[in-house]
C-alpha positions in Angstrom: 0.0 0.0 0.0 1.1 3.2 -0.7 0.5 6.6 1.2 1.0 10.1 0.8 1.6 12.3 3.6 2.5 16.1 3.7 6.5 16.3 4.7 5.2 17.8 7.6 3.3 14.9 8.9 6.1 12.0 7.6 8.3 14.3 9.9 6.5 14.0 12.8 5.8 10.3 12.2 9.7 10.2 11.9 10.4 11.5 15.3 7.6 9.7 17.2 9.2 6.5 15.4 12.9 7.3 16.5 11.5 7.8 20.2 9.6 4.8 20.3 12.6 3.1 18.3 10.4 1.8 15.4 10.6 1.7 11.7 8.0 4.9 10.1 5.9 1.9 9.1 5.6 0.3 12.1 5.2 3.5 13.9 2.2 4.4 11.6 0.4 0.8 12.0 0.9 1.1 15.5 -0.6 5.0 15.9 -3.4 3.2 14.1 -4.2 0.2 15.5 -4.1 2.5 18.4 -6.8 5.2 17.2 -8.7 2.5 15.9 -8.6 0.5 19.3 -9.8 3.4 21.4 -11.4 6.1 19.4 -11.7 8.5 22.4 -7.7 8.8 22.0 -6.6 9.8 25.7 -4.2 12.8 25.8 -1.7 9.9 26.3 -2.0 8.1 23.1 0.6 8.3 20.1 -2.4 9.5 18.0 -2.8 12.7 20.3 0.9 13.3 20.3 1.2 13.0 16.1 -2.1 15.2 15.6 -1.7 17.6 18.3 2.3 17.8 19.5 2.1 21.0 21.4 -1.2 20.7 22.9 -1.7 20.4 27.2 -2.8 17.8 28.7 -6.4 17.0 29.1 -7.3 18.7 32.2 -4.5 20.6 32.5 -4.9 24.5 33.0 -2.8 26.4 30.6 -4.0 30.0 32.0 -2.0 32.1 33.7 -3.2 33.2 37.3 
């Protein structure tokens, strides 16, 4: 199968693979077996961290006091 991705996204599924010391293949099948599992995707999740990087926590408060 083949798939095209913006450079931007193969990037980031490049990182996450190098962290999680996976092939960019493996590291895709695995973000969606994963998304697919649990569709809620808990702010834990490699689907969360590939879609939304820079986002808090769930929960979290990101305002200043």
């Amino acid at each position: 199968m083949t798939v095209r991705l913006l450079a931007e996204l193969h990037e980031r599924f490049a990182a996450q693979a190098k962290r999680d010391h996976r092939t960019v293949n493996s590291e895709m099948a695995h973000v969606l077996e994963v998304a697919l599992a649990d569709p809620s995707a808990d702010s834990e999740s490699p689907w969360r961290r590939l879609v939304y990087p820079c986002a808090a926590p769930q929960g979290s408060d990101s305002s200043p006091s």
